[in-house]
Phi, psi and omega in degrees: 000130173290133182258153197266140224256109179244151184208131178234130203277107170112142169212073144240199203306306193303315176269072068312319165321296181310303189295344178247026157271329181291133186307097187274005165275001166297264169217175180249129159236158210240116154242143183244127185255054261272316162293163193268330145239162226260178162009068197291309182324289193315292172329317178266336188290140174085022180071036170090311183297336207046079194267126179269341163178188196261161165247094204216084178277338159289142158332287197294352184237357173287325148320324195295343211247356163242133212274334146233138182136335203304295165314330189277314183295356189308292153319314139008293166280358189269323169252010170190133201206129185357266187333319179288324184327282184329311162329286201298340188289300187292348185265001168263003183073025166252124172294129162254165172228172174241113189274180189273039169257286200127017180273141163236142183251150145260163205301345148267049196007061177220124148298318164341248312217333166288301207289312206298341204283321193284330187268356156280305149342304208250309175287348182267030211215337198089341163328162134247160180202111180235150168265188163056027166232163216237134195255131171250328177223162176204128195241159185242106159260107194086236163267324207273198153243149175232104188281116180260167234189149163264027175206042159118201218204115165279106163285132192236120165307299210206118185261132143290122168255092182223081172262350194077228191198068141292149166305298184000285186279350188273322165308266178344330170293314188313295190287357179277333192129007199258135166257158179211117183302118190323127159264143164257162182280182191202138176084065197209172197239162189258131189280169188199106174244132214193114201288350193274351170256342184316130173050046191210031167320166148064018167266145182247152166271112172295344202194038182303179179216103175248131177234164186229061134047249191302003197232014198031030188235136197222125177257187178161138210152170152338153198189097200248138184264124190242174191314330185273326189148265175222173195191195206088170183311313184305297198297277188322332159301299169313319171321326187252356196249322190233038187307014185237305149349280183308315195291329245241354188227035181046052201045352187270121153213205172182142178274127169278122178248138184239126248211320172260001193048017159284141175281138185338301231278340185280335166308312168321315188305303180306297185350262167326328164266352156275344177273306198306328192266325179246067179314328156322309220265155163293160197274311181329287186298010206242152203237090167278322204230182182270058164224228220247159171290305205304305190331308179314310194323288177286354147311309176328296194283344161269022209231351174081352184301169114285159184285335182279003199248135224268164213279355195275316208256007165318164143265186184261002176278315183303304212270304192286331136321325183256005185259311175338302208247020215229288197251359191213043204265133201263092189243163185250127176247136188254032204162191155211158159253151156316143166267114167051234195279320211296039160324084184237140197264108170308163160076181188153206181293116150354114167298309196308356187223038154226151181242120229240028189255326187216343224030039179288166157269154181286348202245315216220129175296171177031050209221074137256198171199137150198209199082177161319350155308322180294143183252083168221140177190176191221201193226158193316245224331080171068026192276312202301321208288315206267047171260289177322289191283352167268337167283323162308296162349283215278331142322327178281318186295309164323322170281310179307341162311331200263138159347000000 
């Protein structure tokens, strides 16, 4: 029996997942890479460790965490869900762990050990899989396709689409008949020039409060002041819940930072009962709340204190600046930065032209897509990955499926 020519476009996490699902006695595929190496994404992610997905097992709260797509993945997740990754992953003999975020690694912290696994899958199947080649077109010949290339020309039964979401390839979707929501980035830390964060990288907040005003939206979470201004879970949340929102006001707003996740008044309160037990100590030295002395330092110093002026002899004016700039502090943004590697995009292919049943397209037979192509996307810990391995999954299962 002639076997049917699947050819998959992009070799990240998702076409590899598929490809490495696929029936090889079924058919023979082709992944076409475009970069001089494969699963490139998967290599950085998590620091080089790779996180491969959340250890979030319901479905309805597995949803939660993305900020476009959550519906269409609900089914998705119903039928491939963390627990199955980890499942396939172990059963292939790579041990995973779960750490205490709920991020999962494998127990050899290398993303190395995620890439050998799938591309030993996927050559011990017969695949094939070349790089360095670049798709410029894709034509409807018949039933098939003809992947045109910058090194020749692919007949295809069934095109994989995981290209992620270059303009390029998202141009070709275009022209195929697929519409597609403009992308923006997503997931990104905010630049901030501000005296209260200057030279003072890499200090962190356990329980900051961040809110953007004019966009009614408040976050809270971890919170690191970095070369640029800021970034953490908190700052990357917002980034990604409201990644349309930001592009849409050219990065320039402002932010409100509550630096202690304290409510004012409870912050007054430590204030005070903490001057009543140390009456004595200078306000420099006196260690109320839980950050760092240079941090303290620089409330002190926009708050106008001295360090030296004993902590009994404040005013209430005084008490009231440093509580201000503490829980209510009004900063201005100017920009984003990339978060690390982990470069992720809002928009893509229109969800209303996928049928999340297989993931095929709704506009082109024998057509799927997933991954970063999809105008899906999630807020940082291993979310983006298992969008990927549960979609794939389910293109894989389809194909196999078929007559």
């Amino acid at each position: 029996m002639q076997k049917k020519k699947i050819i998959i476009i992009g070799g990240g996490a998702a076409g590899f997942f598929c490809a490495a699902n696929l029936d090889a006695n079924k058919f023979s595929v082709t992944i076409l890479e475009q970069n001089s190496d494969v699963l490139q994404k998967v290599k950085i992610s998590g620091g080089g460790r790779c996180n491969v997905s959340h250890a979030c097992f319901d479905p309805k709260e597995l949803v939660g965490f993305y900020p476009r797509g959550n519906k269409e993945l609900l089914s998705v997740f119903h039928k491939f869900q963390p627990g199955d990754t980890m499942d396939w992953f172990e059963k292939r003999n790579v041990a995973l762990k779960i750490e205490s975020d709920n991020r999962i690694f494998p127990e050899t912290n290398s993303s190395q050990t995620i890439m050998d696994t799938l591309v030993n899958e996927v050559l011990s199947r017969k695949f094939k899989i070349e790089t360095k080649i670049v798709v410029l077109d894709i034509q409807r010949q018949n039933e098939q396709y003809l992947v045109i290339t910058n090194s020749g020309e692919y007949l295809a039964d069934y095109i994989i689409y995981t290209t992620g979401s270059s303009p390029k390839s998202l141009k070709i979707l275009q022209n195929l008949g697929h519409k597609i929501v403009e992308p923006v980035p997503s997931l990104f830390t905010f630049n901030i020039k501000n005296e209260v964060l200057k030279d003072l990288m890499g200090t962190s907040f356990p329980h900051a409060e961040v809110s953007i005003p004019e966009l009614k939206m408040d976050e809270s979470g971890p919170m690191l002041i970095t070369h640029w201004g800021l970034s953490g879970p908190a700052i990357l949340k917002i980034s990604a819940w409201k990644a349309r929102e930001l592009a849409a006001l050219k990065y320039r707003f402002h932010i409100r930072v509550n630096f202690l996740g304290m409510d004012k008044d409870d912050a007054e309160e430590a204030f005070k009962n903490y001057r009543n037990q140390n009456p004595k100590k200078t306000i420099g030295n006196s260690k109320i709340y839980n950050i760092t002395t240079r941090f303290w330092h620089r409330i002190l110093w926009i708050s106008k204190v001295n360090l030296e002026k004993n902590i009994s002899n404040l005013t209430a004016r005084e008490i009231q600046n440093i509580i201000q700039n503490l829980c209510e502090n009004e900063i201005s943004v100017s920009g984003k930065s990339t978060y690390k590697d982990e470069f992720v995009t809002a928009g893509g292919v229109e969800l209303k032209e996928v049928d999340f049943k297989n993931m095929s397209s709704k506009i082109l037979s024998n057509f799927y897509l997933a991954g970063e192509v999809l105008n899906i996307d999630a807020v940082t810990g291993g979310f983006n990955f298992q969008a990927c391995w549960s979609e794939a999954w389910l293109m894989a299962q389809d194909l196999n499926s078929k007559e």
